[in-house]
N, C-alpha and C positions, 0 to 999 in steps of 0.2 A: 679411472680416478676414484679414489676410494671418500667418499664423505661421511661423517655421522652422519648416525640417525636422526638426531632432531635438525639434521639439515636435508634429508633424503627428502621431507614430507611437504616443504613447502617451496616452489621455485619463483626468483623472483619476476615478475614482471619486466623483460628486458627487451631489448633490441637489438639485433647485431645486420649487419649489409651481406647479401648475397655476394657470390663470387665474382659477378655480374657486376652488382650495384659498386664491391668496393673499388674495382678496376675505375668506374666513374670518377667514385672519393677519391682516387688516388691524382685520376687527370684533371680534376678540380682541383683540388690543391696545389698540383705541379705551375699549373697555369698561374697561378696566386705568386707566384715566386719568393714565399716565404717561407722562412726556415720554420718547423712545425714545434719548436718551442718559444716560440715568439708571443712576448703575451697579448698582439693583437687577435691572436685567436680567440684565445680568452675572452678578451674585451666582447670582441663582438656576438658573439656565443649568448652570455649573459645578458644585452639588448632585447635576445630574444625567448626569454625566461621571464616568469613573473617575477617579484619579489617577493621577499618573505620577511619573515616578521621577527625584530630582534626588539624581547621586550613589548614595548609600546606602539615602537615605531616602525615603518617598512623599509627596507635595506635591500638596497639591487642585491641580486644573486651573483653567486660566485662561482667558477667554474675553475677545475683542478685541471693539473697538466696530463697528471694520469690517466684521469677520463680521456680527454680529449686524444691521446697516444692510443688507449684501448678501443675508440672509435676509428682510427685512421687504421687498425692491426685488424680489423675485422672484432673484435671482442665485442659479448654484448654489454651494452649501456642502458639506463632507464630511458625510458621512450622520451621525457622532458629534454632529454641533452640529446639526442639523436636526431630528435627531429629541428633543436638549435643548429644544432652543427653542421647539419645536414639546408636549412636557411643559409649560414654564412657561403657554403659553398654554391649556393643558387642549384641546388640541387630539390627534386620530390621527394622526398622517405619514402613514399608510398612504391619507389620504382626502383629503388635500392635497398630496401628491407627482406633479410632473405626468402619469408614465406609470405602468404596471401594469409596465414592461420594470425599471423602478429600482426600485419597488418588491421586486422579484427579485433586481433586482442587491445591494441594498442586503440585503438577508436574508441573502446569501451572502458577504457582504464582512465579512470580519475586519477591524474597524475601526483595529485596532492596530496592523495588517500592510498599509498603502494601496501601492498602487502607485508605486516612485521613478519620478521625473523626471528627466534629465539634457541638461544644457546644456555641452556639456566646450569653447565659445567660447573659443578662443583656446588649447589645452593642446596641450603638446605632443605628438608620436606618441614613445611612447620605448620602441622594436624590443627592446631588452635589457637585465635591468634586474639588478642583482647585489645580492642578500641583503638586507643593513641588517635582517635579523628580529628584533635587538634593540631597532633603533628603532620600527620596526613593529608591534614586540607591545606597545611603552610607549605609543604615542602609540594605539594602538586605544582601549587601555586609557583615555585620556585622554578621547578620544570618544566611545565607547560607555557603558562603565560610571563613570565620571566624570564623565559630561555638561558639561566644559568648555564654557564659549560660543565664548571665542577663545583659540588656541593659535599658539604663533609657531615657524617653526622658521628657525634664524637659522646663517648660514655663511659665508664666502670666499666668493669663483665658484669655481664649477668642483666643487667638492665633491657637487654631486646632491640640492640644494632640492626643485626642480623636478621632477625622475624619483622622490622618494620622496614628496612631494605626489600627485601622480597616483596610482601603485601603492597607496599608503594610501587615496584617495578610492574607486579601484576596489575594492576591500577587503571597506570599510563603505559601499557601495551600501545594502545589504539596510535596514543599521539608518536608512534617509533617504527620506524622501518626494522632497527633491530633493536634487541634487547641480549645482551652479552652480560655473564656472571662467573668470575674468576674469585680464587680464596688465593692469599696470600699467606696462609696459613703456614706452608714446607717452604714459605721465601721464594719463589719461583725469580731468576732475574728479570727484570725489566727488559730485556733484549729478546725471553721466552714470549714475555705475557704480548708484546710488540706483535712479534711475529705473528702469536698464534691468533691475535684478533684482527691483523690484516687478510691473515689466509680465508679465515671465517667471512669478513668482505668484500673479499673478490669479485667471488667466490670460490677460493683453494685455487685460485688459476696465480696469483704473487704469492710465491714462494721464495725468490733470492730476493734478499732486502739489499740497499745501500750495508756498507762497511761500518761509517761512523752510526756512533748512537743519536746526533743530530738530524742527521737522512734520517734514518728509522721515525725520528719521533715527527719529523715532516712529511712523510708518506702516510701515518699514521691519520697525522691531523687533514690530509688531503680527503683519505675516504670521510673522516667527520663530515667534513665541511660537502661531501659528496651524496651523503645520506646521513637522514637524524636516528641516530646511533644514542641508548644510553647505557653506559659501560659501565657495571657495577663491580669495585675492588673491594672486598671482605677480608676483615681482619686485618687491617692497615699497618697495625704495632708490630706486626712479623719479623718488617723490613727494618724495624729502627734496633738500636743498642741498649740492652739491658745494663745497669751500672754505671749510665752517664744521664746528665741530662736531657727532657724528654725531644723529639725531632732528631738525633742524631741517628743517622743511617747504620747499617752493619756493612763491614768492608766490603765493596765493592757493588755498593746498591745506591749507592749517590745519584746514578742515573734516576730512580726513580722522583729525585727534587726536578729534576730537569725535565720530566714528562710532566710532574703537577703544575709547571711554573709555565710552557709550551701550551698545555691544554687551555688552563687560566687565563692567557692572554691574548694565543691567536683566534682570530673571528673565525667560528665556524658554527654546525646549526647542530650538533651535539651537547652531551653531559655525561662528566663522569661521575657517577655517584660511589663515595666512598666513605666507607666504615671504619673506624679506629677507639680503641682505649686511649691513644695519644693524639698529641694536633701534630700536625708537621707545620715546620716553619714557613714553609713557603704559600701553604697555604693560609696561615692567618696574614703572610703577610700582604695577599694577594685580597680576602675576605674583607665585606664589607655589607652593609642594608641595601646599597642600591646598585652594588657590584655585580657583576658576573660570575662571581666568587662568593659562596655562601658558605654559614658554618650554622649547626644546628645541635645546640646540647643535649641531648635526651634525659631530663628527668624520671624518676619511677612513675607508678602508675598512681592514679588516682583513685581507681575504684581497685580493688580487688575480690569482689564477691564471688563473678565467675570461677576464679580462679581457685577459692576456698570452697565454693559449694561440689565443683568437679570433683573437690577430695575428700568428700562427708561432710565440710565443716560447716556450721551454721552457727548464727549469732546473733545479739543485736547490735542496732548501726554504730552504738556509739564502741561497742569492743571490736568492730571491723575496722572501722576507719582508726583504734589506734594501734591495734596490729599493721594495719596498713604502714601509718606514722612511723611506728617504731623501725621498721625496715625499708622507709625512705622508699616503699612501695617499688623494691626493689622485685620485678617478677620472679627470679628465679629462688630467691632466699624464700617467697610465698608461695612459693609451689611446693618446696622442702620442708619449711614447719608445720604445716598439718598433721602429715605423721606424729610427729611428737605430742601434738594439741593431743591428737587422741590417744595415742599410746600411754603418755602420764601422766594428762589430766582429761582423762575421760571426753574430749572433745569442748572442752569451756576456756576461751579463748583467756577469758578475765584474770583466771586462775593462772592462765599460762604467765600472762602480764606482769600479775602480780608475783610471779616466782624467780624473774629478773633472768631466767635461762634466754642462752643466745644456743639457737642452733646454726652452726656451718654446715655439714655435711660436705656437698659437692660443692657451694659456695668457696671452700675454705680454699683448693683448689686454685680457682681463680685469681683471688686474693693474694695468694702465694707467688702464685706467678707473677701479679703484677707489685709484688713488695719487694719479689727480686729483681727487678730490671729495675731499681731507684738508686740512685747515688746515693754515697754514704751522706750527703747533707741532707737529705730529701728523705733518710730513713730516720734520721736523728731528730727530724722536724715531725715524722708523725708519729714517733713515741712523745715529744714535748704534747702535740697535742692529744694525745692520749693521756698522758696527766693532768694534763686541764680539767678534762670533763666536760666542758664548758666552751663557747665561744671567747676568741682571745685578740685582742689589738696587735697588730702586727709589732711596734715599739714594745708592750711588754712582752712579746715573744723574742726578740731582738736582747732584751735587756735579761733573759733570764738563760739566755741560750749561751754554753762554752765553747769556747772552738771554734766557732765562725763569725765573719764581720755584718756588716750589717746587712752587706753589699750582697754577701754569702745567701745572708740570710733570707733577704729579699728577691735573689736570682733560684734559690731551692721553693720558693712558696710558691713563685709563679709557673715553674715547672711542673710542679704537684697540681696546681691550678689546673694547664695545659693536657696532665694528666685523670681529672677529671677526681683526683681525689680524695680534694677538698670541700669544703662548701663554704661562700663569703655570705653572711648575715649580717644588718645591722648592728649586732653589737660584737662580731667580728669571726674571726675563721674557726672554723672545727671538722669535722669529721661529721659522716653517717653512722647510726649506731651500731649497724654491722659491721662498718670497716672499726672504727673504736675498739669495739671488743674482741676482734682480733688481732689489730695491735697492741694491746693490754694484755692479751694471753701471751704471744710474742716478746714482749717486754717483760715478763713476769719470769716466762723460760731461761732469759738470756739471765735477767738478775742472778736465778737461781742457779744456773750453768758457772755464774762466775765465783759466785760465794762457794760454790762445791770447790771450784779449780782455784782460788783465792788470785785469779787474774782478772781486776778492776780495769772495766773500759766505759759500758755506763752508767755502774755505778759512781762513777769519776765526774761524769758528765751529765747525767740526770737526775734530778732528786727524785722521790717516789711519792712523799708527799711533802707542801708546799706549807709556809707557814705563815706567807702572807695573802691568804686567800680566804673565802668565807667560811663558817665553821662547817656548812654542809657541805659545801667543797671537798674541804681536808676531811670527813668523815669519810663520805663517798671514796676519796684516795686511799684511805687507811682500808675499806671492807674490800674495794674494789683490786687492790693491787699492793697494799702491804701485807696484809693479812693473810692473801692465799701463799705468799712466800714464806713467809714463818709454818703455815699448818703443814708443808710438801717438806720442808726441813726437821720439823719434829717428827713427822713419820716415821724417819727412819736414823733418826737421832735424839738422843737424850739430850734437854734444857740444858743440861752442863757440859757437854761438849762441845753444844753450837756455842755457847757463850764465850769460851775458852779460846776456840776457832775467830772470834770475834775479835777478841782482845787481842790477842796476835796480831791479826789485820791491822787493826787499830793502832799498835804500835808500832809497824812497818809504816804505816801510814806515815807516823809525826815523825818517824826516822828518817824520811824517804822524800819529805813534802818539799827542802831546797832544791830536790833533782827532779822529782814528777810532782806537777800539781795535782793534789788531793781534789781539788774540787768540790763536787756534794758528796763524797764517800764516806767522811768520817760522821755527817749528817744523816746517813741515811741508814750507817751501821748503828747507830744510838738511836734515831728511829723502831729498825727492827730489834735491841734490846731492848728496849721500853714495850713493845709487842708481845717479846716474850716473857715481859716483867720478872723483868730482874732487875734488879739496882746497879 
């Protein structure tokens, strides 16, 4: 039998009966004249187990059928159910356990305290990891002495899912017989990730699963409930649907609502810890403070010194902390702009600040990815509030927005919500300023894309800038996102042809307005003429 490596190194603590001893097990039980799925087995089994701890409180223990099958097959078991089961049959373990060497071992084995296992398949190496001890001491807390089953921790890219998964799994080693780490990253199905973390514990000895994906996710939750197991799934958003609202599965991954919804609700002394850009639905709807079900947002960092000083930069506090600020202490966007600090302004954060440059680099990436898996309501909603600039009341976003109801409007906000990206403030929703200002260059492209091809779609539907808003507002609107449209058009065209090009428009427009609503198009082309000043 072939094993991994990281499973070659460490064997667990088990017991299995002599040849000898199970011929006994077997004429004990015959003698019993019950059939050997009968949940008095069970029952009695558990009598003879301590309890354990769910939360606060202590909860008799519970015993699987599969154990109990693997102990009557001769298979080894942890010594705590061996020597149960081995009680209900008024049998000695000491006289049915196959060697005299386990015998010892098992005497000297703190059954509470078994040996973890780890599989870290798929995780990444992450060389440097900065603080989050606030998340870290909540989410312990969550695992440890809250015995959550599944916990989600849900963010943007970029923000550090992934590096505070790990550092937390390395952590709480101690309190886990195993620790299993899986990337959903290439979509694996739910029927793979099943299998290949039952084989793991077995150990590689269940290999043919049940048929249905129900059997599977109940053999599953047997070994949980069998050993404290905590299964981390990375990269969560894999499984869902780019172009619809967020929680929606990709064809034929539905299984995986029915493993989080199984996991979440059946008792057992496990947690899956999982990672995502997106919420799934079944997990908020399972999620709660005092639930078994937890959800945890990851905001950016607070400090980011280490992270600036590893790359030359230095400063004083009050230009770190609004570096920090400005990128929503976003780790990864502050680990990219140092570069630039020092490349074009000599390493002077302030200067950088005050130059209003956004850098993306590898960020941009990210961002892209997750602007294309949005519905077209949900893409429409973060250009509006990209023209904002500003925090906005849900009613006048409703009131300013074309082409969707309110119902629309309110079912796309919450999704974005769900998607991690928004941000709700008291005086109402906006954007982080990196996401902002790649949606503003995004919106700037598309403008410009359609004024080249004279095919109005958000021109039609968003204005560029607003004219019932404050003056610093509408200024900021005009440098921010009318102005770079008009400078990329004169480039490479003369004031008189773009204006020419314009009035055309403009007059297709009032030709065309009883069959296609114009919308903000004919505002926002008298906008950009007034830009280009002309009369």
């Amino acid at each position: 039998m072939y094993l991994k490596p990281q499973q070659q190194s460490v064997t667990m603590r088990s017991l299995k009966s002599s040849p000898t001893g199970l011929k006994q097990i077997r004429q004990a039980r015959n003698s019993r004249e019950i059939a050997i799925d009968r949940e008095e087995w069970l029952e009695e089994a558990s009598n003879f187990i301590a309890p354990v701890k769910n939360g606060k409180n202590l909860v008799p223990a519970t015993v699987s059928i599969g154990t109990w099958k693997r102990f009557l097959w001769g298979k080894p078991v942890k010594p705590v159910y061996f020597k149960a089961f081995c009680q209900v049959l008024n049998l000695d373990w000491e006289e049915v356990v196959e060697t005299e060497d386990e015998v010892e071992s098992a005497k000297k084995t703190d059954e509470s305290s078994p040996i973890s296992q780890y599989d870290w398949d798929g995780a990444p190496n992450i060389p440097i990891f900065y603080d989050r001890s606030i998340e870290r001491t909540q989410l312990k807390q969550w695992l440890i002495n809250d015995k959550c089953r599944l916990v989600s921790i849900l963010a943007m890219g970029g923000v550090g899912k992934t590096a505070l998964a790990k550092k937390l799994a390395e952590e709480v080693s101690g309190e886990f017989d195993y620790i299993i780490w899986r990337s959903l990253r290439e979509a694996p199905t739910v029927e793979k990730i099943i299998a290949d973390v039952v084989r793991f514990l077995s150990p590689q000895q269940e290999v043919d699963l049940p048929e249905s994906l129900g059997e599977k996710i109940t053999r599953l939750i047997e070994y949980l409930n069998t050993s404290r197991c905590l299964l981390i799934l990375d990269n969560g958003e894999s499984i869902l649907q780019g172009g619809a609202s967020t929680g929606c599965y990709l064809q034929g991954y539905a299984g995986y609502g029915e493993l989080f919804r199984q996991v979440g609700e059946s008792q057992h002394q496990s947690c899956l810890l999982l990672t995502s850009r997106e919420q799934f639905l079944e997990v908020r709807r399972l999620a709660g403070e005092s639930l078994p079900v937890r959800v945890w947002e990851l905001g950016g960092l607070e400090s980011a010194t280490e992270i600036l000083t590893a790359r030359g930069i230095t400063g004083c506090a009050e230009d770190i902390k609004d570096l920090v600020k400005h990128y929503h202490g976003n780790p990864l966007a502050l680990q990219i702009v140092p570069a630039t600090i020092k490349k074009l302004f000599n390493g002077d954060i302030r200067a950088f600040l005050n130059s209003e440059t956004t850098v993306f680099d590898d960020i941009e990436d990210l961002l892209t990815q997750q602007f294309q898996r949005l519905s077209k309501p949900e893409q429409s909603l973060m250009y509006w509030l990209a023209i904002y600039r500003q925090p906005v009341l849900e009613n006048d976003l409703i009131e300013d927005v074309l082409g969707l109801s309110a119902k629309e409007v309110r079912e796309a906000l919450n999704s974005l919500s769900r998607r991690c990206l928004i941000q709700s403030t008291d005086e109402g929703l906006t954007l982080q300023n990196v996401v902002m200002e790649y949606v503003s260059n995004l919106f700037i492209h598309k403008i410009i894309n359609e004024l080249e091809s004279s095919e109005l779609d958000l021109l039609r539907t968003h204005t560029i800038i607003q004219a019932s808003v404050p003056d610093y507002i509408r200024e900021h609107q005009i440098q921010m996102l009318l102005k770079p449209v008009v400078e990329y058009l004169c480039k490479n065209q003369t004031k008189k042809v773009i204006e020419q090009k314009f009035r055309l428009i403009l007059k297709k427009l009032r030709e065309a307005e009883l069959q296609v609503l114009a919308g903000y198009a004919e505002g926002n082309l008298i906008n950009l003429l007034i830009q280009l000043q002309v009369n």
